[in-house]
Backbone bond lengths (Angstrom), bond angles and torsions (degrees), N, CA, C in turn:
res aa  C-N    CA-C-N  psi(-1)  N-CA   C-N-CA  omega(-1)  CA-C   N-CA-C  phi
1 X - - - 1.443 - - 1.531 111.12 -
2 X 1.324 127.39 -46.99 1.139 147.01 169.21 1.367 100.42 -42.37
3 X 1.466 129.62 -59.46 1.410 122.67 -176.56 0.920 150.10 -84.20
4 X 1.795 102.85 6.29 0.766 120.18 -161.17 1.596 100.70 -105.34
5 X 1.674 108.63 -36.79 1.307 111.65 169.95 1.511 113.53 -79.56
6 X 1.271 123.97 10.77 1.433 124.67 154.66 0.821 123.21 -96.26
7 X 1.563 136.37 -9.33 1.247 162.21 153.25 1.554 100.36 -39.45
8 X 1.441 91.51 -82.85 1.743 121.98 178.56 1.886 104.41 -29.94
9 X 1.112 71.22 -80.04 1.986 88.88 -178.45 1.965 107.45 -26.52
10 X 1.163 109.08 -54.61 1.844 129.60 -163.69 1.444 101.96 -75.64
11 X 1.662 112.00 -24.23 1.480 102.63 -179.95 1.301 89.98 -89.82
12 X 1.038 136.99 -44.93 1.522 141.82 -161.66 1.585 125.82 -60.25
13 X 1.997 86.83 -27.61 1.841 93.71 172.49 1.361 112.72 -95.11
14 X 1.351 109.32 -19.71 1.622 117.60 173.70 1.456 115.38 -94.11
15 X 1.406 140.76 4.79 1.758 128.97 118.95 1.170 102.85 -77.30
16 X 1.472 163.36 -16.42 1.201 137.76 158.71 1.339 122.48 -69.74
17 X 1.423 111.34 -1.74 1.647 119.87 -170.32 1.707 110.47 -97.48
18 X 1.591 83.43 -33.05 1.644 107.97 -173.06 1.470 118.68 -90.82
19 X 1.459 123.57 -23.29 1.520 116.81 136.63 1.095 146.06 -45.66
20 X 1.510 102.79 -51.16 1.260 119.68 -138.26 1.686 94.03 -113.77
21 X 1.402 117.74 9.39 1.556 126.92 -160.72 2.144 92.47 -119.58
22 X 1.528 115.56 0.96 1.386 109.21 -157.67 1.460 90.36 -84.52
23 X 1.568 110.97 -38.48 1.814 95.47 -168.62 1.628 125.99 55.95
24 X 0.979 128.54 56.01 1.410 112.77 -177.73 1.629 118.89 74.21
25 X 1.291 109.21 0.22 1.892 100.46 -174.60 1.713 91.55 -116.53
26 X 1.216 115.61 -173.41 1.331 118.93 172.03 1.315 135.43 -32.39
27 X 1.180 114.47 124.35 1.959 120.69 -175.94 1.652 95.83 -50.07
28 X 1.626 80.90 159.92 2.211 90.75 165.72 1.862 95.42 -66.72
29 X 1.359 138.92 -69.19 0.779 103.06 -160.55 1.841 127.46 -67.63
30 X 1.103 124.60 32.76 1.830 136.03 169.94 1.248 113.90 -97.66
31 X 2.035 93.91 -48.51 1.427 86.92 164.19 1.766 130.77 -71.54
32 X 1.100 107.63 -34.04 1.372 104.37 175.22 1.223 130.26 -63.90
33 X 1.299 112.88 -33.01 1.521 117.39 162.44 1.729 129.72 -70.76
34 X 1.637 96.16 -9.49 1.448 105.16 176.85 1.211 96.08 -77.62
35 X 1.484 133.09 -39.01 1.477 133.12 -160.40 1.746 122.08 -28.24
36 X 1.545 97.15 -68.92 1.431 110.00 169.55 1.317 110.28 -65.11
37 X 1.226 146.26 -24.15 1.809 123.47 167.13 1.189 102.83 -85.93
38 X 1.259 149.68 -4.07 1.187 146.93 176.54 1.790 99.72 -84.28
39 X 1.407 103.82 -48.16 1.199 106.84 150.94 1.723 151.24 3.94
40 X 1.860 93.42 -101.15 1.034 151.56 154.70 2.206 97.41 -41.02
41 X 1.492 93.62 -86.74 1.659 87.82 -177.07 2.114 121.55 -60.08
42 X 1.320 106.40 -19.13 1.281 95.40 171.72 2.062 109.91 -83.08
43 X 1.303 133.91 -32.46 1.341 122.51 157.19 1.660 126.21 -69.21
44 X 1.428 102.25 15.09 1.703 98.83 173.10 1.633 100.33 -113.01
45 X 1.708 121.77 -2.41 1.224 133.16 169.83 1.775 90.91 81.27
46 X 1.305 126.00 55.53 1.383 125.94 -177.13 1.808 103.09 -120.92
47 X 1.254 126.74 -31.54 0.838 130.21 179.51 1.792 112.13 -143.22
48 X 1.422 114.47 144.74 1.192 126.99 -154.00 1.294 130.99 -78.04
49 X 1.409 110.59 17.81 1.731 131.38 -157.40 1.582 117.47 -84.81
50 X 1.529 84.44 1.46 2.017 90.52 -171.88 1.786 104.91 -44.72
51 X 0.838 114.99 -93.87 1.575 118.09 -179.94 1.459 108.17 -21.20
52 X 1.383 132.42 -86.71 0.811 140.49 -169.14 1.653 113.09 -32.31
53 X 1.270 122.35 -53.34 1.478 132.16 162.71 1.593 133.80 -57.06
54 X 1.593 98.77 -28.82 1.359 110.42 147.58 1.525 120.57 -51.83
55 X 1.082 104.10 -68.05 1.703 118.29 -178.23 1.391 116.53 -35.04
56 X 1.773 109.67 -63.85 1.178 141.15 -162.48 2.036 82.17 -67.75
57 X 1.267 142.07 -54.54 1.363 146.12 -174.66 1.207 115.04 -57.24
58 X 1.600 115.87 -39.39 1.576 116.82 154.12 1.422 140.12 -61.49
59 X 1.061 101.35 -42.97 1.968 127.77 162.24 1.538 102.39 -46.28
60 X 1.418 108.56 -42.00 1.871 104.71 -159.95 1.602 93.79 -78.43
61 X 1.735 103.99 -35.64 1.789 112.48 -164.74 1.473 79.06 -53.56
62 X 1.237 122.51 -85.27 1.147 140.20 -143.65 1.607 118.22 -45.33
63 X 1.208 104.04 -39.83 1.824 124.18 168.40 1.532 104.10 -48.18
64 X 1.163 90.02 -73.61 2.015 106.95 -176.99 1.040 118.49 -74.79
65 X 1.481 131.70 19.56 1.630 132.26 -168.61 1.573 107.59 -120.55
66 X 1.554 123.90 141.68 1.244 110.99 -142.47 1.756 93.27 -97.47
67 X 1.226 110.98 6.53 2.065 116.14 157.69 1.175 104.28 -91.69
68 X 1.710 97.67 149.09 1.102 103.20 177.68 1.710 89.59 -131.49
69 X 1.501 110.20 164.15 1.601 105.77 -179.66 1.743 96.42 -106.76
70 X 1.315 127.95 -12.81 1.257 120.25 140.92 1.526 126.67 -117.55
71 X 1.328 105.05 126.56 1.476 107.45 -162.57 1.509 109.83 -100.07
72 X 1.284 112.07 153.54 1.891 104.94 -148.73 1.549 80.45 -109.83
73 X 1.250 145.11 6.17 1.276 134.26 146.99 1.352 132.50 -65.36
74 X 1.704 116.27 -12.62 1.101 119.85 -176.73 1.807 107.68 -135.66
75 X 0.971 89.74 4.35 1.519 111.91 161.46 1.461 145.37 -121.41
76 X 1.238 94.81 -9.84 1.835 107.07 -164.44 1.426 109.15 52.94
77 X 1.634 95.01 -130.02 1.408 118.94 -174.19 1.926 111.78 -44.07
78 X 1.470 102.35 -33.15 1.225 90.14 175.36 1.348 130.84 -102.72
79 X 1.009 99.30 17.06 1.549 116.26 163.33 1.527 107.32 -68.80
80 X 0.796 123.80 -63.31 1.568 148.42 165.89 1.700 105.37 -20.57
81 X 0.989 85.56 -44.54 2.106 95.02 -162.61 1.664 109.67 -58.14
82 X 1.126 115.34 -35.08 1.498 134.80 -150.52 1.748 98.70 -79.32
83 X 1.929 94.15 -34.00 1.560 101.86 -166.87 1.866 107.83 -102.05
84 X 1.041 86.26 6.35 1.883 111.42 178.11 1.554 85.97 -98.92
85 X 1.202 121.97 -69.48 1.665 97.32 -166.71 1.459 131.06 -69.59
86 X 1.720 106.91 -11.71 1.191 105.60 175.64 1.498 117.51 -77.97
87 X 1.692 118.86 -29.12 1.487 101.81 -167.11 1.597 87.48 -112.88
88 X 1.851 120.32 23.15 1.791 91.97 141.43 1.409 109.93 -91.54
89 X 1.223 111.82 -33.48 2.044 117.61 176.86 1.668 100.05 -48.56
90 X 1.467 115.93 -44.60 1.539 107.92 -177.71 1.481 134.57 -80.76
91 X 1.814 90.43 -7.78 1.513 107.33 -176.39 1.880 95.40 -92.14
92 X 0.868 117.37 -26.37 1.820 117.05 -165.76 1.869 96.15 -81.82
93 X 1.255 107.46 -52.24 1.169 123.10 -168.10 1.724 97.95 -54.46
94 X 1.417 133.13 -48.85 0.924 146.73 -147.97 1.789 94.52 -88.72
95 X 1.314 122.73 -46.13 1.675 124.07 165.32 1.334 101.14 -46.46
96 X 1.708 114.11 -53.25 1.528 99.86 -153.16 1.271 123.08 -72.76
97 X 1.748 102.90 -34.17 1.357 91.19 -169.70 1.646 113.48 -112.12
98 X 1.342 117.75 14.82 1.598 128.61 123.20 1.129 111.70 -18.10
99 X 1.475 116.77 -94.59 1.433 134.86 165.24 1.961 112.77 -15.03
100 X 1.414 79.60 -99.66 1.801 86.59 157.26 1.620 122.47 -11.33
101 X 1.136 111.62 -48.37 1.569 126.62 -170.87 1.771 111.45 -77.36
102 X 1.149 85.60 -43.88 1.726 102.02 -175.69 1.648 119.65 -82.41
103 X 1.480 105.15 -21.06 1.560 105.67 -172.00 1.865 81.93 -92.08
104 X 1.305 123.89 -57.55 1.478 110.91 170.28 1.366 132.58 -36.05
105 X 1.476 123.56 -42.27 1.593 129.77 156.60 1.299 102.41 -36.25
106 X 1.785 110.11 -76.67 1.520 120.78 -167.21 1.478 109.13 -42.45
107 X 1.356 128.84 -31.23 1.720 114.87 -158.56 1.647 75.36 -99.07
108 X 1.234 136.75 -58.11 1.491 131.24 -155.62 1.554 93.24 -46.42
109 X 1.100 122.70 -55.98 1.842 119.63 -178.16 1.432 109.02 -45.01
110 X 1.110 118.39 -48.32 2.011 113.65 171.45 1.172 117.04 -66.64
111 X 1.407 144.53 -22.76 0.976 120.22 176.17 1.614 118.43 -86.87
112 X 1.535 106.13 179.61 1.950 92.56 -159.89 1.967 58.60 -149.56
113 X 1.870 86.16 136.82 1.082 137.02 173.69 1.264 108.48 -34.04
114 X 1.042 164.19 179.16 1.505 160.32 172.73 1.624 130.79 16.80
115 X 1.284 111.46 33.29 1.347 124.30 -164.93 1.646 103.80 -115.87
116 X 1.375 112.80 174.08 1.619 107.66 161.32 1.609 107.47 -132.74
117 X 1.223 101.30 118.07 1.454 96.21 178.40 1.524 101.80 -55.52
118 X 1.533 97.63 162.33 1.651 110.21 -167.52 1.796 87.52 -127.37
């Protein structure tokens, strides 16, 4: 029961993180749909996100996984903390390199194949 409403809670601060974190750059749904080509182009070795997507893949395990490495039964309140920093670290991470992902699409589309940018 406990984990489930911590579950609840972590998705709930990370769409509130992921709205409310766009400021003027791309909507949640741009970013979300970038996800899978961001995807897609970092396992074809096209764009440089390997790590970063690793990380961000552990954070989600770890959010949604029914261990916790601090357990709020033997901690309370600070049990709690561990799963607060992972899905704000996963909610920031997830603006930035969205972003990141999308301004790289945008310039990769201007350039033309055998040229040198000047």
């Amino acid at each position: 029961m406990a984990k489930t409403l911590k579950r609840t809670a972590a998705f709930v601060a990370l769409g509130k993180a992921l709205t409310a974190g766009a400021r003027g750059g791309p909507g949640l749904g741009t970013r979300l749909a970038a996800l899978p080509r961001m995807i897609r182009a970092t396992t074809r070795g096209e764009y440089d996100g390997g790590l970063r997507l690793a990380l961000m893949t552990a954070a989600t395990i770890y959010v949604v996984s029914p261990i916790d490495i601090v357990p709020e039964a033997f901690l309370a309140l600070f049990g709690l903390v561990d799963d607060v920093v992972a899905v704000t670290w996963l909610a920031g991470t997830v603006l930035a390199e969205t972003e990141r992902f999308l301004a790289w699409e945008a310039r990769r589309k201007t350039v033309i194949p055998g040229t040198v940018a000047g």
